[in-house]
VMD Tcl script that draws the C-alpha trace (Angstrom):
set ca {
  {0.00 0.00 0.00}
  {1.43 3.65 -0.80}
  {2.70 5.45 1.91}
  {0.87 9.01 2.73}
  {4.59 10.48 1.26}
  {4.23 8.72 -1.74}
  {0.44 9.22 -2.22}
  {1.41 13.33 -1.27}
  {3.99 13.12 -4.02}
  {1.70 11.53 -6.60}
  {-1.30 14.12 -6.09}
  {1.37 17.22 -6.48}
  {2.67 15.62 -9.75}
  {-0.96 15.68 -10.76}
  {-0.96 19.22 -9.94}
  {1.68 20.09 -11.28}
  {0.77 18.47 -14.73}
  {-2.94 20.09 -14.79}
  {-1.16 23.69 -13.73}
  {0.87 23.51 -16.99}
  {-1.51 22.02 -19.57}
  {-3.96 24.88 -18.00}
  {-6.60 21.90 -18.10}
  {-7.69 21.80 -14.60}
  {-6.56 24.69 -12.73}
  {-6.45 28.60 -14.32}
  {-3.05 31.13 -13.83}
  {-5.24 32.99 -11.54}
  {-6.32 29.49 -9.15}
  {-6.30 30.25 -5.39}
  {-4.59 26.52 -4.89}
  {-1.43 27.63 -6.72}
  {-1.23 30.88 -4.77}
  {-1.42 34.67 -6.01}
  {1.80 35.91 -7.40}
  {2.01 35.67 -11.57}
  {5.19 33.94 -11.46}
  {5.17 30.11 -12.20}
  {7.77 29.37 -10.03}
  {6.54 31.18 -7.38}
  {2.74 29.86 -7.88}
  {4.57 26.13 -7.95}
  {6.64 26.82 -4.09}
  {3.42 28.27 -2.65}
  {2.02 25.25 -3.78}
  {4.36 22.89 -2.05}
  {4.58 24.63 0.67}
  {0.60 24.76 1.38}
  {0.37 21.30 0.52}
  {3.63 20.27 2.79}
  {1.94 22.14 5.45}
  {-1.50 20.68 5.04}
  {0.12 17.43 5.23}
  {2.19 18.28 8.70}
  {-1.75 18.60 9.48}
  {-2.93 15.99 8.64}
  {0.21 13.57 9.84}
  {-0.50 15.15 13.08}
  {-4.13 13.98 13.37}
  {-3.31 10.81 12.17}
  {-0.97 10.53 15.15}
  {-3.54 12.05 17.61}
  {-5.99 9.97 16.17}
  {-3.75 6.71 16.25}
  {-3.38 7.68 20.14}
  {-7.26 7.87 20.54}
  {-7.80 4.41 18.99}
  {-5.29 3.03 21.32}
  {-6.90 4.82 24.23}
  {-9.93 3.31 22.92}
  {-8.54 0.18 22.85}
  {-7.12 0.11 26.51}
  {-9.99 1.88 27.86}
  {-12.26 -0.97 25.90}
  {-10.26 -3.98 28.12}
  {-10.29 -2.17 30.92}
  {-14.12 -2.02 30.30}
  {-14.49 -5.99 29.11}
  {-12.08 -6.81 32.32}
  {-14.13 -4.73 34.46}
  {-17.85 -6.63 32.60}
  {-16.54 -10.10 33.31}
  {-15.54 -9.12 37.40}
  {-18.73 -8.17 37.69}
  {-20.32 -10.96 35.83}
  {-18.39 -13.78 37.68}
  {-19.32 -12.01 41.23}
  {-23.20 -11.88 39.92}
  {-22.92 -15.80 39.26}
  {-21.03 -16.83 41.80}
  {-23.88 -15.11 44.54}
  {-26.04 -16.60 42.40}
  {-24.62 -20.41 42.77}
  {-24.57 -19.99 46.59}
  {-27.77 -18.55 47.03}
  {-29.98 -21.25 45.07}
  {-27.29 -24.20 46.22}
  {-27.93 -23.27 50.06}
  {-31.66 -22.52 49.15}
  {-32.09 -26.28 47.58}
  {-30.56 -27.78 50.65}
  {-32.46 -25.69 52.86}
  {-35.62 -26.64 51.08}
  {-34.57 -30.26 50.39}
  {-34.12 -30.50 54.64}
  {-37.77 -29.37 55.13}
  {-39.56 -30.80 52.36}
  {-39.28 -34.48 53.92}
  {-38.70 -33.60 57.63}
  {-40.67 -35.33 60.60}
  {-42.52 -32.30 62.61}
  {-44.81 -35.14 64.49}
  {-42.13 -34.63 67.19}
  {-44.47 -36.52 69.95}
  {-42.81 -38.92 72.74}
  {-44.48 -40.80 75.35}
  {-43.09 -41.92 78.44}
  {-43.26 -45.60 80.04}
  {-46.67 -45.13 81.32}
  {-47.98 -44.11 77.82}
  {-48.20 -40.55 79.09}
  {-47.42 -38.09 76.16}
  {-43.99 -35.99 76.81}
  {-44.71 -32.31 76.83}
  {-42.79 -30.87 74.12}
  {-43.43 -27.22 75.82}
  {-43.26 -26.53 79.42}
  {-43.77 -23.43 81.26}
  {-42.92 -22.53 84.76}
  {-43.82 -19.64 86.75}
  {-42.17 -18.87 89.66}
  {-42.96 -15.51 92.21}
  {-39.99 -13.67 93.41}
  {-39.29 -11.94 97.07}
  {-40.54 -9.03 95.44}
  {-43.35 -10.56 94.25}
  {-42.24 -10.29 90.84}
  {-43.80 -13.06 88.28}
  {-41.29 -14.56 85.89}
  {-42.82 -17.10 83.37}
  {-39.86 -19.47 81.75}
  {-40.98 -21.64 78.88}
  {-38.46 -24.46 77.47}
  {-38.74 -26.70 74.56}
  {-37.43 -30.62 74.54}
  {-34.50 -30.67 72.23}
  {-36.27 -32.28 69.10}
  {-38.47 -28.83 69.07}
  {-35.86 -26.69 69.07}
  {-34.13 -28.57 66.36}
  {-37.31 -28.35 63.95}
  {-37.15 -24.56 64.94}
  {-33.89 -23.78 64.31}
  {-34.44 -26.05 60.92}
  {-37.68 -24.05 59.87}
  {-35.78 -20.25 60.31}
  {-32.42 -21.55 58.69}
  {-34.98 -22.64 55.82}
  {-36.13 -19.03 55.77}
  {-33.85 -17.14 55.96}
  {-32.54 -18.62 52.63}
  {-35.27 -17.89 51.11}
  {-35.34 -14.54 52.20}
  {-31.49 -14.32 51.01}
  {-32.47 -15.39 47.40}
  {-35.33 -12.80 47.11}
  {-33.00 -9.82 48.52}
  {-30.44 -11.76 46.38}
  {-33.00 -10.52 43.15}
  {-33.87 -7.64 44.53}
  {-31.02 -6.17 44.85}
  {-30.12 -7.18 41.42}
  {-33.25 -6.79 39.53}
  {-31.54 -3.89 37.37}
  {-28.96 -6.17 35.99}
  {-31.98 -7.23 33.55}
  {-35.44 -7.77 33.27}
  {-35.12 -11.35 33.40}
  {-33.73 -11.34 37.36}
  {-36.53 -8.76 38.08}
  {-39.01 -11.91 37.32}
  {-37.17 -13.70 39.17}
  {-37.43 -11.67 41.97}
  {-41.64 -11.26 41.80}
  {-41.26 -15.11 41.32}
  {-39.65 -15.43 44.44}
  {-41.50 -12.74 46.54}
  {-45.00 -15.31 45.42}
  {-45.35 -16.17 49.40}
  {-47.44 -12.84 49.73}
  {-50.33 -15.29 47.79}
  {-50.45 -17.92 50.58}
  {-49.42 -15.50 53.53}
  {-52.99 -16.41 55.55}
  {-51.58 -20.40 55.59}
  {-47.89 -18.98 56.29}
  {-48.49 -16.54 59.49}
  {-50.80 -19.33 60.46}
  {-48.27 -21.65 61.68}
  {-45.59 -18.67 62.48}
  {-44.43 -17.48 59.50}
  {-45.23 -13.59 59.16}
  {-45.11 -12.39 55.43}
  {-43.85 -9.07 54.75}
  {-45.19 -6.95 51.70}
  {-41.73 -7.53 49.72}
  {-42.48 -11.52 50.70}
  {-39.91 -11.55 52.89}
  {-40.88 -13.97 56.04}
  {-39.82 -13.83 59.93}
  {-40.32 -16.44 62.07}
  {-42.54 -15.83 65.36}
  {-40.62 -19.08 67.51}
  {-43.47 -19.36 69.60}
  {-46.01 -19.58 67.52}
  {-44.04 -22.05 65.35}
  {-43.57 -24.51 68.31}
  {-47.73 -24.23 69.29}
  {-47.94 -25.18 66.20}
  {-45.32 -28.01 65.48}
  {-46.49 -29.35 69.20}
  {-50.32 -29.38 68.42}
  {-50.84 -29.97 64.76}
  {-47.81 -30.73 63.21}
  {-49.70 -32.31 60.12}
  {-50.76 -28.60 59.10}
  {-47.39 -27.77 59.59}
  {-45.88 -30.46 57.32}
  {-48.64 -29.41 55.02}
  {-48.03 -25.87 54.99}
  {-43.97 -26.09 54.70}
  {-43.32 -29.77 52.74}
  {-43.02 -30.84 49.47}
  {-46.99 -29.38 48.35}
  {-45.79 -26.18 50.41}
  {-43.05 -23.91 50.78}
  {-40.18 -25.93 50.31}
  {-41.82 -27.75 47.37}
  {-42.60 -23.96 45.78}
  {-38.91 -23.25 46.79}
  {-37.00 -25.99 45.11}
  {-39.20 -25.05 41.91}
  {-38.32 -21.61 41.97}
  {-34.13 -22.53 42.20}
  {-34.77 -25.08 39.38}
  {-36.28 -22.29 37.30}
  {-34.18 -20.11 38.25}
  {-31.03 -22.27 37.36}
  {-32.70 -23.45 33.91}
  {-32.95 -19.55 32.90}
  {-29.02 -18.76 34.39}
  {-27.10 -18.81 31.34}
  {-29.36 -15.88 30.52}
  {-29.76 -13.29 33.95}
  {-26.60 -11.44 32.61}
  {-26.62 -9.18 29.41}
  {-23.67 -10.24 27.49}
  {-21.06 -7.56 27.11}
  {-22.13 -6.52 23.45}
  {-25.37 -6.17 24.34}
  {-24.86 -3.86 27.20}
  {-22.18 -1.76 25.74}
  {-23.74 -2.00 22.22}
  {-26.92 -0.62 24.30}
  {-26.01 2.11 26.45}
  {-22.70 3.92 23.99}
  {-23.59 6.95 25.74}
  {-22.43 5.39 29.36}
  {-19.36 3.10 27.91}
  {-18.31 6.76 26.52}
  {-17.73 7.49 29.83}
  {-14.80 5.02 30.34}
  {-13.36 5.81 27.27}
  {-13.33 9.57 28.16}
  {-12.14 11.94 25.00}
  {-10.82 8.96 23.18}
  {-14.26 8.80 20.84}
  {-13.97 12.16 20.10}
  {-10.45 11.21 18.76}
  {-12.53 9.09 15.95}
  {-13.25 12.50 13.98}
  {-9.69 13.51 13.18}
  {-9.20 10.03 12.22}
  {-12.01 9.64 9.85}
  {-10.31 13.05 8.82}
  {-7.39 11.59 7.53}
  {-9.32 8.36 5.85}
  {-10.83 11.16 3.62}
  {-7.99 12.47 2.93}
  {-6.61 9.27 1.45}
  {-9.75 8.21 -0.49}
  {-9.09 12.20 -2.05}
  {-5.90 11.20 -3.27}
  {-6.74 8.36 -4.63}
}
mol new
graphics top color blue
foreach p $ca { graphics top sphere $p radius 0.5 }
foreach p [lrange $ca 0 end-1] q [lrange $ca 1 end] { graphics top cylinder $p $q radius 0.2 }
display resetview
């Protein structure tokens, strides 16, 4: 390919050859300068187009500088796309993984929790004592036997990773629109939230749930078929381990790839490339150039 010297050179021979034939350019042309001598007209010339070319050679250069700003701005950019991504996913993989064990735990677990002693005599699972102080001072102490502690502690552990993957979403849900339905998927437990806060489980308006303890073991000690019903495999774990395997079937496709999201917002990737866009113009300058000399 001709160099920008040698393409220079070739357009001033043209010049030069139209200037003498008088074909192209007329004794009085602005291009060749305004004194009536030849020679003069002919070293105006050069020197306007020599100088027009230390011009243009200079934008090149600026412009070759903005491409590679560009260029190192753009991998700082991709670098910075694929941190982010691989943090997303990798909150994402812990949050449904300890959500599916979670679930898995109560989906099959035994809430009948009822013992009987050698006389057949059922073993409270709940007992309260009241004692009176000097004072007079009532204190009212209520323990549970081991086993109902164990289903309690099972039951919040359960929730609380459920709450984690819909504050997981939440928190995300501008990353696309496809984690924003996950996170309304997740936050469903506002449609059941009579059967929920029935055995304990208070619903909150983002779907969120606490755990009232108390009201949990009442329930787990007198009718722990409903609660079995309410949090097994037909309930909230069941609903629970469907969400994660929708969730994880629609994964590959939460985060935007980078083209998309750069190719998307220009106007906010221009901000991490800084002036080095506006370096584009003097380039495309200098590719006119060339296609004029050609």
């Amino acid at each position: 390919m001709p160099t920008v010297n040698q393409m220079l050179g070739g357009t001033y021979s043209l010049y030069k050859s139209a200037y003498a034939n008088g074909s192209l350019f007329s004794n009085n042309n602005s291009l060749l300068g305004s004194t009536t001598s030849y020679g003069n007209k002919t070293q105006n010339s050069i020197a306007s187009l020599w100088s027009n070319y230390g011009s243009f050679n200079s934008n090149a250069s600026t412009a070759l500088s903005g491409l590679s700003a560009i260029s190192g701005n753009v991998s700082a950019l991709v670098s910075s796309y694929d941190s982010t991504k691989n943090t997303f996913y990798n909150e994402f993989d812990d949050t449904m993984s300890e959500l599916s064990t979670a679930a898995a735990n109560i989906k099959d677990y035994n809430f009948d929790l009822r013992q009987y002693d050698d006389n057949g005599e059922q073993i409270p699972l709940i007992t309260t004592n009241t004692t009176v102080g000097e004072d007079g001072t009532t204190t009212t102490t209520t323990t549970h036997t081991k086993e109902l502690d164990e289903a309690i502690k099972a039951v919040t552990d359960f929730t609380k990773k459920y709450n984690n993957a819909i504050d997981f979403f939440a928190n995300n849900d501008d990353v696309s629109k496809r984690v924003g339905r996950m996170q309304t998927m997740f936050a469903d437990t506002t449609y059941r939230k009579a059967n929920y806060e029935s055995i304990g489980l208070n619903v909150g308006s983002d779907g969120r749930i606490t755990v009232d303890e108390e009201k949990l073991a009442n329930a787990i000690a007198n009718d722990p078929n409903k609660v079995s019903s309410v949090l097994g495999r037909d309930g909230l774990s069941g609903k629970a381990e469907s969400h994660v395997s929708t969730a994880n079937s629609q994964r590959s496709l939460l985060f935007p790839s980078a083209q998309t999201l750069i190719g998307k917002d220009l106007a906010s990737a221009s901000l991490y490339t800084g002036s080095a866009f506006r370096s584009m113009s003097a380039y495309s300058s200098v590719g006119n150039l060339i296609n004029m000399m050609f």
